[in-house]
C-alpha positions as CSV (number, residue, x, y, z in Angstrom):
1,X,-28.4,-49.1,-15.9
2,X,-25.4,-49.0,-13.7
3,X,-22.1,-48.4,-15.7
4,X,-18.4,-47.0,-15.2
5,X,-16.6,-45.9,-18.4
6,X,-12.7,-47.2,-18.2
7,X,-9.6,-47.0,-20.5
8,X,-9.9,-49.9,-22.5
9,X,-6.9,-52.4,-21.8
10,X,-6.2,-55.4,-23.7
11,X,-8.3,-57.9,-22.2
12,X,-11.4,-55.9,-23.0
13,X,-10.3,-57.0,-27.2
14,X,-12.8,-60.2,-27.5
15,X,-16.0,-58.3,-26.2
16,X,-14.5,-55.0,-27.9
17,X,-14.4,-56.7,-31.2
18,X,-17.9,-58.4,-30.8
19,X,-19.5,-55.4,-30.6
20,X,-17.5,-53.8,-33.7
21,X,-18.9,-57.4,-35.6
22,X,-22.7,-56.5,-34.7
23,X,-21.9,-53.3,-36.1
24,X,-20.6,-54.4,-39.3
25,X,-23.7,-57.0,-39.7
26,X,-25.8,-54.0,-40.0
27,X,-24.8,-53.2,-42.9
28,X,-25.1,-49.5,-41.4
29,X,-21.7,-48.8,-38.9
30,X,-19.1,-49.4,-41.5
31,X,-17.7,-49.9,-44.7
32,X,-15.5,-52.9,-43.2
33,X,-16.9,-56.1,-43.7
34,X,-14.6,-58.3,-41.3
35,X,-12.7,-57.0,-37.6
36,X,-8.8,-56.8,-37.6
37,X,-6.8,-58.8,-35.8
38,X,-6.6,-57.3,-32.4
39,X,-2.4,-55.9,-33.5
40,X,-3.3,-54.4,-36.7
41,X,-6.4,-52.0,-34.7
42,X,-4.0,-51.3,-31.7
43,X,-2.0,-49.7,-34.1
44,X,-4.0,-47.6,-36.1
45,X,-6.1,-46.3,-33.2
46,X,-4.9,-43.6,-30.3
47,X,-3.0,-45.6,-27.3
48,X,-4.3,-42.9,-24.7
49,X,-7.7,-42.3,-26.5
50,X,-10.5,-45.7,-25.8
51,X,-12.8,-46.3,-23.5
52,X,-15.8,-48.7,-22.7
53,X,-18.8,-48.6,-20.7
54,X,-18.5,-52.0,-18.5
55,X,-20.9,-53.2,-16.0
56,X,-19.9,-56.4,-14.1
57,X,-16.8,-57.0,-16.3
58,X,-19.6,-56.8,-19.7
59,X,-18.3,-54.5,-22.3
60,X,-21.5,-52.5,-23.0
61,X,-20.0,-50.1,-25.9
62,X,-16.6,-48.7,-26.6
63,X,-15.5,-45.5,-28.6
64,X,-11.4,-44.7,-29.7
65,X,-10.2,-42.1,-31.9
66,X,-7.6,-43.0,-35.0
67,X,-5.5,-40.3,-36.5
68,X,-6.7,-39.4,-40.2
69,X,-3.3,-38.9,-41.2
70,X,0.2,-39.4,-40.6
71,X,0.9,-35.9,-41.9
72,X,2.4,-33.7,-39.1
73,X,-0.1,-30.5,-39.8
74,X,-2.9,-33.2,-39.3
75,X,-1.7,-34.6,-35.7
76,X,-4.6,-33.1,-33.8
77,X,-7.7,-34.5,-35.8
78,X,-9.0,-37.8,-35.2
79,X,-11.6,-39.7,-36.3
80,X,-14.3,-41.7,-33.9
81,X,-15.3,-45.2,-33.7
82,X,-17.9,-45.7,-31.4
83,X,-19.8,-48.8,-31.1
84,X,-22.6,-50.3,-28.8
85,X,-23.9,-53.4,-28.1
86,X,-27.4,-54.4,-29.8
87,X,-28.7,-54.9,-26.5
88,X,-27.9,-52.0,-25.0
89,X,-28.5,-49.2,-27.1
90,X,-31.1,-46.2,-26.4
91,X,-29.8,-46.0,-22.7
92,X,-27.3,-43.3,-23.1
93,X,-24.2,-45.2,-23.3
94,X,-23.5,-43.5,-26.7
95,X,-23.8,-40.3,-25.2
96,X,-21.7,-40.8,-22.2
97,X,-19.0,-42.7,-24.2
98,X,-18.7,-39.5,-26.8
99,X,-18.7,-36.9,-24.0
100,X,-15.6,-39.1,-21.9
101,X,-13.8,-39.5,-25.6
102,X,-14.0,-35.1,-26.6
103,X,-13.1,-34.4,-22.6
104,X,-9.8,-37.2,-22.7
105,X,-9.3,-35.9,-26.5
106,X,-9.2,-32.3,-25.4
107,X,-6.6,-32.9,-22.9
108,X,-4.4,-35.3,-25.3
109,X,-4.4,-32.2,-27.7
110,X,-6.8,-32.8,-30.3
111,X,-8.3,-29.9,-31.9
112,X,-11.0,-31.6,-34.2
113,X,-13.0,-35.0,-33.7
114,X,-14.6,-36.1,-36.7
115,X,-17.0,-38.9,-37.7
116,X,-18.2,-40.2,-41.1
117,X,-21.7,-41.7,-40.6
118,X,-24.4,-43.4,-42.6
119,X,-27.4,-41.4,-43.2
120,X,-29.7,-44.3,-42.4
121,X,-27.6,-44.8,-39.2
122,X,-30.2,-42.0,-37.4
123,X,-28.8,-42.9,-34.1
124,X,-25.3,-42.3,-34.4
125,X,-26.1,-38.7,-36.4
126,X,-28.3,-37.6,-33.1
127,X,-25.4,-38.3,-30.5
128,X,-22.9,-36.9,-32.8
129,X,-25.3,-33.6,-33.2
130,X,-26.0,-33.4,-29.5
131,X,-22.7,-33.8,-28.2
132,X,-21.7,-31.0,-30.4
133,X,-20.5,-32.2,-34.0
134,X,-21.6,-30.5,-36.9
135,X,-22.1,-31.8,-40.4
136,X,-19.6,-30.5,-42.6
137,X,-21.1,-32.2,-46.0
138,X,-22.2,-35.7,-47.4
139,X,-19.8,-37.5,-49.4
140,X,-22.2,-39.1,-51.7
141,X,-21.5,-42.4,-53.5
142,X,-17.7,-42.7,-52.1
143,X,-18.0,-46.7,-51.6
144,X,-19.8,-49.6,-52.9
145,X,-20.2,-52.4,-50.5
146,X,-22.2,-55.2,-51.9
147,X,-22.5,-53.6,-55.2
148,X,-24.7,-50.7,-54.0
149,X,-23.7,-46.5,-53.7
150,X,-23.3,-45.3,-50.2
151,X,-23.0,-41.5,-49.2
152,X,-21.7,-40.7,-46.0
153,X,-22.8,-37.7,-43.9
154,X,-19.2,-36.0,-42.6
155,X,-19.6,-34.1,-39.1
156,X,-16.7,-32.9,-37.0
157,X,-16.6,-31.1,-33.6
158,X,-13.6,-28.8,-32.9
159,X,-12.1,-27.9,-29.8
160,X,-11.7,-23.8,-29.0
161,X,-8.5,-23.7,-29.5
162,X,-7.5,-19.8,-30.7
């Protein structure tokens, strides 16, 4: 399939978040259960560090990094969304999103990426693992959506910064 990876600009928001709603209908993406409003996630997530995979104006997948903390000693470390459309997963898109994301990261002076992950969500761990994160630990039982216990595996890549 023939795709270009672009910063993601405003307009991009109503496919961006239709994505981010098959995600949560899987019960496997997220611990959200309902999308933002398209303010409250531009401000919580990195002005300088989204992107989607479009072909012919169709938003195929998207990824953006959100600081984990508004602590100055934590201004490098971000954590990754990355999201792809139902119909277009298995065709690399994940992987090419996640390698553009750690390359524009890099260069905005992050020093560590990380991802919390499902364990069912097999995919997402594989990407994640190939493109160089590492699992740190699994936080086991830290929420309870629908009633029900779910761990979550940690990973993180960091840059080589000395």
């Amino acid at each position: 399939m023939d795709y270009q990876l672009e910063k993601m600009v405003d307009s991009d928001w109503d496919q961006v978040i239709s994505i981010y709603l098959e995600g949560i209908a899987t019960g496997n993406a997220t611990f959200e259960t309902d999308a933002p409003s398209w303010e409250s996630w531009d401000r919580s997530h990195s002005k300088t560090c989204r992107v989607v995979a479009k072909a012919e104006n169709i938003v195929l997948g998207w990824v953006a990094l959100s600081p984990v903390s508004g602590r100055c000693v934590y201004a490098g470390v971000a954590d990754v969304s990355i999201y792809i459309r139902s119909t277009n997963k298995g065709l690399g898109i994940g992987s090419a999103l996640l390698r553009t994301i750690i390359d524009l990261s890099e260069k905005e002076g992050f020093w560590t990426l990380q991802s919390g992950i499902f364990p069912e969500n097999i995919p997402s761990l594989k990407i994640h693992k190939k493109e160089g994160f590492r699992v740190v630990g699994v936080r086991e039982s830290i929420g309870k959506p629908n009633g029900v216990w779910r761990d979550v595996v940690l990973l993180e890549r960091r840059n080589h910064i000395k």
